[in-house]
VMD Tcl script that builds the backbone (N, CA, C; Angstrom):
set m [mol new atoms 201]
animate dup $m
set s [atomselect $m all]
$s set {name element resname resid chain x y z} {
  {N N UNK 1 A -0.822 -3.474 2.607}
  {CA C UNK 1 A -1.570 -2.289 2.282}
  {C C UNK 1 A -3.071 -2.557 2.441}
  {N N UNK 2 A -3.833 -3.719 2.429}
  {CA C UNK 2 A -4.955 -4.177 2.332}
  {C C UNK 2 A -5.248 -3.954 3.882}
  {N N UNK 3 A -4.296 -4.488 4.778}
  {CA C UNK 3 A -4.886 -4.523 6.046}
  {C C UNK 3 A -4.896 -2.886 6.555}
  {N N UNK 4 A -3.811 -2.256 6.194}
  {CA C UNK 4 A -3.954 -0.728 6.246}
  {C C UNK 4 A -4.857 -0.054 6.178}
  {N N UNK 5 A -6.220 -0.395 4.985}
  {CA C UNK 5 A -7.550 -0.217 4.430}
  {C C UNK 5 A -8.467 -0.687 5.069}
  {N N UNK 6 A -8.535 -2.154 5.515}
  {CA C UNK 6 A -9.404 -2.329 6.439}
  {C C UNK 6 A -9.255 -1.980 7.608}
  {N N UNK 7 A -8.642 -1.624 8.137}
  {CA C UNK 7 A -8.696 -1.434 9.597}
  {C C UNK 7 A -8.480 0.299 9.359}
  {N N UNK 8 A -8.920 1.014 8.589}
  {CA C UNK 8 A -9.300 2.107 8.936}
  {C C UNK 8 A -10.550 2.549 8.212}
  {N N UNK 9 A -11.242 1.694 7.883}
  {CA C UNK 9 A -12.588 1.350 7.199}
  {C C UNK 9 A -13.334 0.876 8.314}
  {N N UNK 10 A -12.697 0.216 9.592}
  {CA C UNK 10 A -13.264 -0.133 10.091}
  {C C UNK 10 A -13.042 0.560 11.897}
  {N N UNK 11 A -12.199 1.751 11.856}
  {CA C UNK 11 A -12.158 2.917 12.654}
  {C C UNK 11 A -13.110 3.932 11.904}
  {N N UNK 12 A -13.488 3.729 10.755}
  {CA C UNK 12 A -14.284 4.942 10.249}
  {C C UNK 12 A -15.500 4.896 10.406}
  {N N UNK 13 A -16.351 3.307 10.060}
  {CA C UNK 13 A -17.426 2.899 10.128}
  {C C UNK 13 A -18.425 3.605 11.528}
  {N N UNK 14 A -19.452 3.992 10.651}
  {CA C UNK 14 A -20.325 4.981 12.152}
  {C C UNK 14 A -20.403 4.430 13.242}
  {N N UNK 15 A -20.699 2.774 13.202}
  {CA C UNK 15 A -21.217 2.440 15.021}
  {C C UNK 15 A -20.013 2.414 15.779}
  {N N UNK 16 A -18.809 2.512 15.403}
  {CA C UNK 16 A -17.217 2.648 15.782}
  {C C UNK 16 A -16.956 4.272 15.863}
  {N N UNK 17 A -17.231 4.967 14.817}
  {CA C UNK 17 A -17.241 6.203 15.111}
  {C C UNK 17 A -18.198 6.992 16.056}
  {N N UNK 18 A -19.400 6.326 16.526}
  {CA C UNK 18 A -20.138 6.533 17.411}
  {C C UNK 18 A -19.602 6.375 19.048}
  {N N UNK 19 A -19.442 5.831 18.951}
  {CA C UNK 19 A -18.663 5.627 20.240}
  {C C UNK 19 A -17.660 6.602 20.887}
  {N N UNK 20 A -17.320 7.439 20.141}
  {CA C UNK 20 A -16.512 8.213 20.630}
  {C C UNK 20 A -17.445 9.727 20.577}
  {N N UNK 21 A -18.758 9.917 20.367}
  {CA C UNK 21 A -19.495 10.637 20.422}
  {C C UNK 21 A -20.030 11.293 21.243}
  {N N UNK 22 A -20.124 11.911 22.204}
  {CA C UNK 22 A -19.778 12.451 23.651}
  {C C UNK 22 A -20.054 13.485 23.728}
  {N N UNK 23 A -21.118 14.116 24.897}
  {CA C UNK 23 A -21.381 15.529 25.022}
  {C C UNK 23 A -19.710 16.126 25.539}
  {N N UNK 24 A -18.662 15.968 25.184}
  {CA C UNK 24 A -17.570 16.346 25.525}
  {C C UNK 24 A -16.472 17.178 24.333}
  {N N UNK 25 A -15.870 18.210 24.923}
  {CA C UNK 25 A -15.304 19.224 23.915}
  {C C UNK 25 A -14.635 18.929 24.136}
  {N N UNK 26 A -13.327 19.659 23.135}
  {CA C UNK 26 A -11.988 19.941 23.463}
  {C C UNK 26 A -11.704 21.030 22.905}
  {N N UNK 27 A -11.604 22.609 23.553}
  {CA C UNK 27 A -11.584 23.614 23.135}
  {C C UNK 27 A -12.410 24.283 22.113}
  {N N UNK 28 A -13.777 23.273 22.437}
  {CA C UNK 28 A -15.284 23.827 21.899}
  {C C UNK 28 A -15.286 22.934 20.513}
  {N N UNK 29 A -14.356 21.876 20.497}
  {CA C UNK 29 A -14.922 21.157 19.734}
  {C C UNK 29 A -14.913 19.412 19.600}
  {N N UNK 30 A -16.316 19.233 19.512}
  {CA C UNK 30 A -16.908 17.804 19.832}
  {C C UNK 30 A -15.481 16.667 19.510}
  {N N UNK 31 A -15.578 15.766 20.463}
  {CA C UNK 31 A -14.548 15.068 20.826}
  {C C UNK 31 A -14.181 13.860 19.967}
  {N N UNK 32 A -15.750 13.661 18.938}
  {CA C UNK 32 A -15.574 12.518 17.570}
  {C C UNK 32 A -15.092 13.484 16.884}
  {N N UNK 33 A -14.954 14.860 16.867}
  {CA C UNK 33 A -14.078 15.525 15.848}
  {C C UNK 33 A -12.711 15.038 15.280}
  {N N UNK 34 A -11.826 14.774 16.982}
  {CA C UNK 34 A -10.707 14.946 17.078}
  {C C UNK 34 A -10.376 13.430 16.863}
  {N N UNK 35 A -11.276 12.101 17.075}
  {CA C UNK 35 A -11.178 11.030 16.581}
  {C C UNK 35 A -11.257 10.657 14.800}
  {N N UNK 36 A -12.093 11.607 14.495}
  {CA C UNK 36 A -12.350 11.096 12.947}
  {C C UNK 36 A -10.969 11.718 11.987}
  {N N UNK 37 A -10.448 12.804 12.899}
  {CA C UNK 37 A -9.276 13.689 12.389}
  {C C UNK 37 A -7.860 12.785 12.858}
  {N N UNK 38 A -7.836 11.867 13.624}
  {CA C UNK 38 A -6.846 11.453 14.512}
  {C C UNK 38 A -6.787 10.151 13.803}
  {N N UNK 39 A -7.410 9.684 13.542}
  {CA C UNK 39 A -7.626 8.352 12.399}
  {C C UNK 39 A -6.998 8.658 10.953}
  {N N UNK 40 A -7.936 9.732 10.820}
  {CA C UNK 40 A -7.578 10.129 9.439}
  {C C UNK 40 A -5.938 10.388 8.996}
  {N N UNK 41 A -5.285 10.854 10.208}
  {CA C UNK 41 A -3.542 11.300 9.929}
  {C C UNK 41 A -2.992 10.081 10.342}
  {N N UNK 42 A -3.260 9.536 11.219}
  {CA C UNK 42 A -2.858 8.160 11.103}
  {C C UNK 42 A -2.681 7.569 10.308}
  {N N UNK 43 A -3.750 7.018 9.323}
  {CA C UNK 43 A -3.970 6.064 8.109}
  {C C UNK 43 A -2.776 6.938 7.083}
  {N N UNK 44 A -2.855 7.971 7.124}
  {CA C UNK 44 A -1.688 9.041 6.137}
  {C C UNK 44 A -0.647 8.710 6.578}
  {N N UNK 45 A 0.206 8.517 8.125}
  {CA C UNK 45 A 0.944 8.629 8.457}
  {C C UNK 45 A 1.594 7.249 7.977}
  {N N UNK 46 A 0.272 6.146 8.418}
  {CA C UNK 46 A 0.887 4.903 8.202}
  {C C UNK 46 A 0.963 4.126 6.511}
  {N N UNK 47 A 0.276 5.212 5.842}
  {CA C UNK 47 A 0.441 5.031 4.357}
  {C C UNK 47 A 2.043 5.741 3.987}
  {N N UNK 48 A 2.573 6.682 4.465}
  {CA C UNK 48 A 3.527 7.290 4.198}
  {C C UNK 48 A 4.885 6.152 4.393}
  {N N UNK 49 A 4.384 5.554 5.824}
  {CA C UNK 49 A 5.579 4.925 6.385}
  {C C UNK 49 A 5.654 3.336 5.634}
  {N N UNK 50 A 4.449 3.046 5.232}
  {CA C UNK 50 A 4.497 1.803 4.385}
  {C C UNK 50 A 5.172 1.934 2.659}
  {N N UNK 51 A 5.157 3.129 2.221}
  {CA C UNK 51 A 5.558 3.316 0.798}
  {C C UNK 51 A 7.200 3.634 0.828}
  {N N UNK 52 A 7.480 4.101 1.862}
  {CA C UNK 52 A 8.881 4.371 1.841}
  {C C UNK 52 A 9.481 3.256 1.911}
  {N N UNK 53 A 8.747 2.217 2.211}
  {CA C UNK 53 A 9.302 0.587 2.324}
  {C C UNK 53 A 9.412 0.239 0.998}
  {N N UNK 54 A 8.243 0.545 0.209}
  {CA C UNK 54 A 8.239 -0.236 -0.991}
  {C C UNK 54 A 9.442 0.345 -1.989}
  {N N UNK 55 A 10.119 -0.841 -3.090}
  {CA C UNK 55 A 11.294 -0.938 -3.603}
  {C C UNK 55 A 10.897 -0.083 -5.168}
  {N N UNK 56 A 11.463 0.937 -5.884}
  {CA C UNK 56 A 10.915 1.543 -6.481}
  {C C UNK 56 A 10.596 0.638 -8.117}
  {N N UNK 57 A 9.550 0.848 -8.557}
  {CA C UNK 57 A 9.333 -0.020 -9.859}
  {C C UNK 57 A 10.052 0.549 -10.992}
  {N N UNK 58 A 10.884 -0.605 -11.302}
  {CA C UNK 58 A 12.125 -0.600 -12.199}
  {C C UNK 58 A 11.082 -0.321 -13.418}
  {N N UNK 59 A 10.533 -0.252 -14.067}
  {CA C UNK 59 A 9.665 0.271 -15.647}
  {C C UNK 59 A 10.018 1.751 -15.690}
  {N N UNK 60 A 9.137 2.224 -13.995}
  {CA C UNK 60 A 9.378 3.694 -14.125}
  {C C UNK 60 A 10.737 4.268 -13.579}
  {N N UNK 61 A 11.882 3.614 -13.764}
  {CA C UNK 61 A 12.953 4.343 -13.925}
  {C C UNK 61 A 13.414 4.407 -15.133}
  {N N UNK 62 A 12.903 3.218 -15.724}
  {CA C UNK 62 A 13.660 3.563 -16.990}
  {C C UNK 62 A 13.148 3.730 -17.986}
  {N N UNK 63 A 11.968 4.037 -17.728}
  {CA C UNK 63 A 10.885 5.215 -18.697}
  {C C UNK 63 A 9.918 3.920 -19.847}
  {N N UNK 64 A 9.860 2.828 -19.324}
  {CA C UNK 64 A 9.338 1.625 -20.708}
  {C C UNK 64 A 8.247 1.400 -20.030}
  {N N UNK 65 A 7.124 0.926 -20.629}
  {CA C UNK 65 A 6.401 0.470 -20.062}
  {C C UNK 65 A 5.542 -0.580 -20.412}
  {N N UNK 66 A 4.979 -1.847 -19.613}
  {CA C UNK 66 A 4.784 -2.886 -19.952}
  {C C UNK 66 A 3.561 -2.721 -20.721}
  {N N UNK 67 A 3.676 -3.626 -22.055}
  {CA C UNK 67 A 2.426 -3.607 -22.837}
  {C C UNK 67 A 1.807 -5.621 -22.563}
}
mol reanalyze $m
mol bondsrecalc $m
mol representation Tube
mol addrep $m
């Protein structure tokens, strides 16, 4: 999950997000749009697909919780 975080901390970071900055549209809209948006569902997508991995924490099934 850590590397999940950095490496989209480090697709987000401006001189990385700069780069894709471009007098160029895509249906009138600027083309780091569709990068900062395309990252962004990614990191969701790949947060989604990493939790369905994880094994569910036995406390919260059975309602106790560690003191």
């Amino acid at each position: 999950m850590m590397l999940l975080t950095l490496i989209g901390f480090l697709l987000l970071v401006p001189p990385v997000a700069h780069l894709f900055n471009h007098d160029f549209s895509i249906l009138g809209v600027p083309q780091v749009v569709f990068y900062l948006f395309g990252v962004w569902l990614a990191l969701i997508i790949a947060t989604w697909a990493l939790t369905r991995r994880l094994e569910p924490d036995p406390d919260i099934e059975t309602g106790e919780a560690e003191e």
